[in-house]
NUBA-884247 format. One record per residue (C-alpha): residue number from 1; y, z, x; chain. Coordinates in nm, 3 decimals. Layout:
BEGIN
  seq       yy       zz       xx  mol
  NUM        Y        Z        X    A
...
//
This chain:
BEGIN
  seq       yy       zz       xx  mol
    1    8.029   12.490    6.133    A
    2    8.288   12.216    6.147    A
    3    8.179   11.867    6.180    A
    4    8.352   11.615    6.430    A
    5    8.447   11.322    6.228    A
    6    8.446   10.997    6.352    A
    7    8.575   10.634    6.295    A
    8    8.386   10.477    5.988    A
    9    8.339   10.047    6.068    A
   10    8.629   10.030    5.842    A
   11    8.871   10.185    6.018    A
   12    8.764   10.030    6.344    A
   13    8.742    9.681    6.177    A
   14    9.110    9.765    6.034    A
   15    9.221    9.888    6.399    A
   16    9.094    9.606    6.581    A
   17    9.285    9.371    6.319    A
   18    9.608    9.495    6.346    A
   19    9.550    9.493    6.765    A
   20    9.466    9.121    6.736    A
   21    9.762    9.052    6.500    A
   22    9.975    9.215    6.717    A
   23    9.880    9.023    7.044    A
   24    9.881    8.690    6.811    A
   25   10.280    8.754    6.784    A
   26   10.341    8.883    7.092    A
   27   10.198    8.550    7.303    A
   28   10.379    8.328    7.032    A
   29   10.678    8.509    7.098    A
   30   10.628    8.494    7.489    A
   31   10.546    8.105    7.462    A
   32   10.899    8.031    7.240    A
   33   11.088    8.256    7.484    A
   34   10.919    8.093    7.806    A
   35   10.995    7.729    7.642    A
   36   11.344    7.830    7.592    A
   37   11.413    7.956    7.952    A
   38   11.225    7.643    8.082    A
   39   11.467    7.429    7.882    A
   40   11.777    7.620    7.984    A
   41   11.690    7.558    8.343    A
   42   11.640    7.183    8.309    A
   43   11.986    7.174    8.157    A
   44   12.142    7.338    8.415    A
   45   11.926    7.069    8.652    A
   46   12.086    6.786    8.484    A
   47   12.412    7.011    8.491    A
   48   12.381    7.047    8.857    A
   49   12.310    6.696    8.946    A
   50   12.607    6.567    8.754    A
   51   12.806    6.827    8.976    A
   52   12.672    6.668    9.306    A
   53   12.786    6.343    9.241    A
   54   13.142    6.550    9.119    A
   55   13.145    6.709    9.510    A
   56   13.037    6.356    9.653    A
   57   13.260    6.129    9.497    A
   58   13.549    6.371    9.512    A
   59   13.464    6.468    9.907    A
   60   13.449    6.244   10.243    A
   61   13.092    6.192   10.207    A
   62   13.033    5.800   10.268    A
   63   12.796    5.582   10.110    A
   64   12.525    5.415   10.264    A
   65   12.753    5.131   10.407    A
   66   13.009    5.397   10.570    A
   67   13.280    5.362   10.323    A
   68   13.418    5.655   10.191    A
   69   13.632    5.551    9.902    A
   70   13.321    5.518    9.701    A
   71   13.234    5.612    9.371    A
   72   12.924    5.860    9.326    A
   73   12.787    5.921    8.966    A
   74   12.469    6.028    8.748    A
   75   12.287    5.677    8.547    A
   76   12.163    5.772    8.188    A
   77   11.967    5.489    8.011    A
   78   11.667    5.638    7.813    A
   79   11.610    5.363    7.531    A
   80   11.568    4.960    7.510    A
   81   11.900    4.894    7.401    A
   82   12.134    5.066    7.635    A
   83   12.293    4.896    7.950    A
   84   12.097    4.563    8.055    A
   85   12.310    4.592    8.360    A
   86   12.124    4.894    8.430    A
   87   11.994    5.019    8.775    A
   88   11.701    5.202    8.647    A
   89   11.410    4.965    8.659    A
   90   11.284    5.024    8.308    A
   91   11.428    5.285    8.040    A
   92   11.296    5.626    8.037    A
   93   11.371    5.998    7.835    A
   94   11.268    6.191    8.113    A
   95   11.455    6.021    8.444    A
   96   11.808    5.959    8.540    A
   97   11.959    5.817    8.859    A
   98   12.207    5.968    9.092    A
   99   12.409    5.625    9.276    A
  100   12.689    5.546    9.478    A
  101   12.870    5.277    9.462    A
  102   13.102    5.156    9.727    A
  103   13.230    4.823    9.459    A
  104   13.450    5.080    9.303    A
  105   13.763    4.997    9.330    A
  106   14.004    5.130    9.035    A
  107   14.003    5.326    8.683    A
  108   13.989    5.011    8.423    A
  109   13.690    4.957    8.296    A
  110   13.470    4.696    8.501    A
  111   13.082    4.599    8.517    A
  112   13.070    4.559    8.847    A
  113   13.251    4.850    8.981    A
  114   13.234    5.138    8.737    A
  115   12.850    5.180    8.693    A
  116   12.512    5.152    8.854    A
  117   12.477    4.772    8.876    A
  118   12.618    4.555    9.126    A
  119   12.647    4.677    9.478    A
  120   12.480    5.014    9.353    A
  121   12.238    5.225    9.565    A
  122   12.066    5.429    9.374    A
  123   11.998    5.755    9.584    A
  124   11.723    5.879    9.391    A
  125   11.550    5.916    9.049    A
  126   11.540    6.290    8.943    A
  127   11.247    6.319    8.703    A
  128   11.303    6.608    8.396    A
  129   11.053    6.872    8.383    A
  130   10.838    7.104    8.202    A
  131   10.795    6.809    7.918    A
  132   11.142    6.845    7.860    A
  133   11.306    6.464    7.770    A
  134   11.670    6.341    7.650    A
  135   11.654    6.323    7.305    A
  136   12.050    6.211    7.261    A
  137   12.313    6.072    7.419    A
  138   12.664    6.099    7.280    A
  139   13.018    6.034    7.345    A
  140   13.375    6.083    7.265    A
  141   13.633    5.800    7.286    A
  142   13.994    5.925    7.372    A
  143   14.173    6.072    7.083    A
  144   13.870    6.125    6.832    A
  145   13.662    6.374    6.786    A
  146   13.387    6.176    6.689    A
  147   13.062    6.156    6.847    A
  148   12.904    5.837    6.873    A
  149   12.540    5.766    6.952    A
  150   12.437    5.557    7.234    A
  151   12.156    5.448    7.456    A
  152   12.309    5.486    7.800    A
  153   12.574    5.677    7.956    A
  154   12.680    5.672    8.304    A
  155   12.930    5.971    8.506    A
  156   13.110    5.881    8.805    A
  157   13.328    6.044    9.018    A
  158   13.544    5.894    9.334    A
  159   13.796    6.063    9.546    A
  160   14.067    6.175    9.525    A
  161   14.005    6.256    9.149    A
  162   13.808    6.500    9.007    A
  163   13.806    6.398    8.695    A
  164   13.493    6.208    8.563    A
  165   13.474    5.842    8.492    A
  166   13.255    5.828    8.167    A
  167   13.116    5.530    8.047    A
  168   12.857    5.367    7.807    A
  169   12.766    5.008    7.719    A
  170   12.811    5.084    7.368    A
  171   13.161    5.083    7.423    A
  172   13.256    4.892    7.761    A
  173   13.638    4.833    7.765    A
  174   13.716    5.192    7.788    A
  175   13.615    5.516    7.986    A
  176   13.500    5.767    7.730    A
  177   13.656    6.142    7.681    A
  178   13.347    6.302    7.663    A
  179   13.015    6.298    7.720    A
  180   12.685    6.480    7.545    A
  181   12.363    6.473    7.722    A
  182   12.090    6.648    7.493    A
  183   11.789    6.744    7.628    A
  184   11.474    6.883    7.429    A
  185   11.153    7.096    7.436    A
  186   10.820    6.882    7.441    A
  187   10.787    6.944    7.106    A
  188   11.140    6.913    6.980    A
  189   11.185    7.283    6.855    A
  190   11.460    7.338    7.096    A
  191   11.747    7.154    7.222    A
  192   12.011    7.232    7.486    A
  193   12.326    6.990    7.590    A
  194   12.508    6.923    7.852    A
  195   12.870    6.851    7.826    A
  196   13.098    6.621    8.027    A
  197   13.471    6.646    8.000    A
  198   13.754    6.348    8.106    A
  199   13.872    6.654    8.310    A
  200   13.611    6.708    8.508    A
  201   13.508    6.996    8.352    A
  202   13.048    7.041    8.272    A
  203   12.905    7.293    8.060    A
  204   12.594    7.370    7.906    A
  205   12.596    7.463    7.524    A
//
């Protein structure tokens, strides 16, 4: 007579192991790819707020006061150091400010009219989610493809030019050709940026 044989406690010990293991690296790998579409999506925030401005400033939409030929942009300033002519009350990694600013007047460099200072509103504060925080900001000066480190970096855009209006304390008697807005995971594992061409053009890499 044959004999049904069953699991011994090794076996089952063994089994259960390799069940756990396997859940163990299936969450992890869950959590990394959650984190990474969570960061992706606050790019393309930031990506999408800089394109607002882009449509405001390059559209008939007034500013507060009713003028139109007003300059609309996105205020960067996450670290003591950057613009002290800054609109954002204090500096912050995880804030920026979308402004207009009806002071605008032409395309050489001034800090009264080309930033968020002045005669500013600021429209509102657009906090960064999921723990995500700005971890870098770079830019590009016309002809070099050098990126330089800064604390602050402002975008602005005013009719009838698309192109963008780029900015930075750091470097204040010129309008930048590029801009690099690097955002990163809470725990710094993962970083995406957002790019800001002269052009106009804004990309996320």
């Amino acid at each position: 007579m044959k004999r049904n044989r069953a699991f011994t406690l090794i076996e089952l010990l063994v089994s259960i192991a390799i069940f756990a293991l396997m859940t163990a690296l299936l969450v992890v790998k869950y959590g990394n790819f959650n984190s990474d579409t969570l960061l992706t999506d606050t790019a393309y925030d930031i990506a999408l707020a800089i394109r607002q401005a882009q449509t405001a400033g390059v559209s008939v939409q007034s500013a507060y006061n009713g003028q139109f030929q007003t300059a609309f942009g996105v205020d960067f300033n996450y670290a003591s150091g950057g613009n002290p002519l800054n609109c954002q009350a204090v500096f912050s990694s995880n804030t920026f400010i979308y402004f207009s600013n009806p002071t605008y007047f032409n395309s050489t460099p001034n800090t009264n009219a080309d930033h968020c200072t002045g005669g500013s509103n600021p429209i509102s504060t657009y906090n960064i989610q999921h723990g995500a925080y700005i971890s870098s900001l770079k830019y590009t000066t016309p002809g070099s493809s050098v990126q330089n480190q800064t604390s602050d970096l402002e975008i602005t855009f005013v009719r009838p030019d698309p192109a963008a209006v780029i900015w930075t304390y750091a470097d204040s008697t010129e309008h930048e050709q590029t801009a690099y807005i690097t955002v990163s995971s809470a725990d710094g594992s993962q970083s995406r940026t957002i790019v800001v061409q002269r052009s106009g053009q804004i990309y996320v890499q």
